[in-house]
C-alpha positions in Angstrom: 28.8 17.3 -17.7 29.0 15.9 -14.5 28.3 17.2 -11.0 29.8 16.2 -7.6 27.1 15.1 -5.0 26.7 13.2 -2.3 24.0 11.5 -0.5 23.9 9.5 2.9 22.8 5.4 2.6 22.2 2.8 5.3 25.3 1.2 5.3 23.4 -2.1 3.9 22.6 -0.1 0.8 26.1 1.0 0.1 27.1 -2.6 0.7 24.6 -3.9 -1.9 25.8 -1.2 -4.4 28.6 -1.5 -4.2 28.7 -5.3 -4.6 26.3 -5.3 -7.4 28.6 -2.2 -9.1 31.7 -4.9 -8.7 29.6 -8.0 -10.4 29.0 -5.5 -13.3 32.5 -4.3 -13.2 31.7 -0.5 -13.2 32.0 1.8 -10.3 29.7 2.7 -8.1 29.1 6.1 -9.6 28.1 4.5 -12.8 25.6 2.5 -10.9 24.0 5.1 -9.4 23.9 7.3 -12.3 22.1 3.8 -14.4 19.6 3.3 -11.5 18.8 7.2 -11.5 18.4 6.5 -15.5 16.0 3.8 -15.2 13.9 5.8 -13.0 13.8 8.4 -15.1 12.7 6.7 -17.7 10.0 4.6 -15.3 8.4 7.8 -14.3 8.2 9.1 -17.9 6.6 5.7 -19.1 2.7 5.8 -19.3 0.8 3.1 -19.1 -1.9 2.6 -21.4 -5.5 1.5 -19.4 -6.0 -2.3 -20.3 -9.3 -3.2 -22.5 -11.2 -4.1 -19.6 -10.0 -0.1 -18.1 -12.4 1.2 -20.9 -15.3 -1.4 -20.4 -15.5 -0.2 -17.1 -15.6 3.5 -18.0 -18.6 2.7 -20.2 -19.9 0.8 -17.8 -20.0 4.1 -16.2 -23.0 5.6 -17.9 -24.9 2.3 -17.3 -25.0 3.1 -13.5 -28.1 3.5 -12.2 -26.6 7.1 -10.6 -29.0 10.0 -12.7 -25.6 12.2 -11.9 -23.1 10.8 -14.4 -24.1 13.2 -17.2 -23.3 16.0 -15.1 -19.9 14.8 -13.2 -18.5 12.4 -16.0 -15.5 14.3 -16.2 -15.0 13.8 -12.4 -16.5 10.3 -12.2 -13.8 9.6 -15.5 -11.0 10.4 -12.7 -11.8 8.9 -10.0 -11.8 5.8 -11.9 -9.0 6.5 -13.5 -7.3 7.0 -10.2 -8.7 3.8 -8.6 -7.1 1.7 -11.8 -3.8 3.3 -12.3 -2.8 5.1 -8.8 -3.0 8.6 -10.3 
């Protein structure tokens, strides 16, 4: 079902949408709704780390730090964080 909404946009943004909505030949609504899609579906993507991710987490416990037994849950974030934004 469909719900009524509306939102405010720099007229340049309306502009754009609405021009790209006319080169796909839909309406704007159905633009919006396909953009609000794909985000969707960006946000609910996860990333899995890259090889060199997990050599650097065991890299980890080669650190000269004498702490990483005790913190490697918290030391695991942080660089987990640093290579993924999160």
């Amino acid at each position: 079902m469909l719900t009524r909404t509306m939102i405010y946009l720099e007229r340049a943004q309306l502009r754009a949408l609405k021009d790209e909505a006319h080169t796909l030949g839909i309406s704007l609504a159905e633009l919006v709704r396909r953009i609000v899609t794909r985000h969707q579906q960006a946000s609910d993507e996860v990333t899995s780390p890259t090889h060199e991710a997990y050599m650097r987490l065991v890299g980890l416990g080669a650190s000269t730090r004498d702490d990483v037994a005790d913190r490697h849950d918290e030391l695991l974030g942080e660089a987990l964080a640093r290579d993924h934004g999160r």
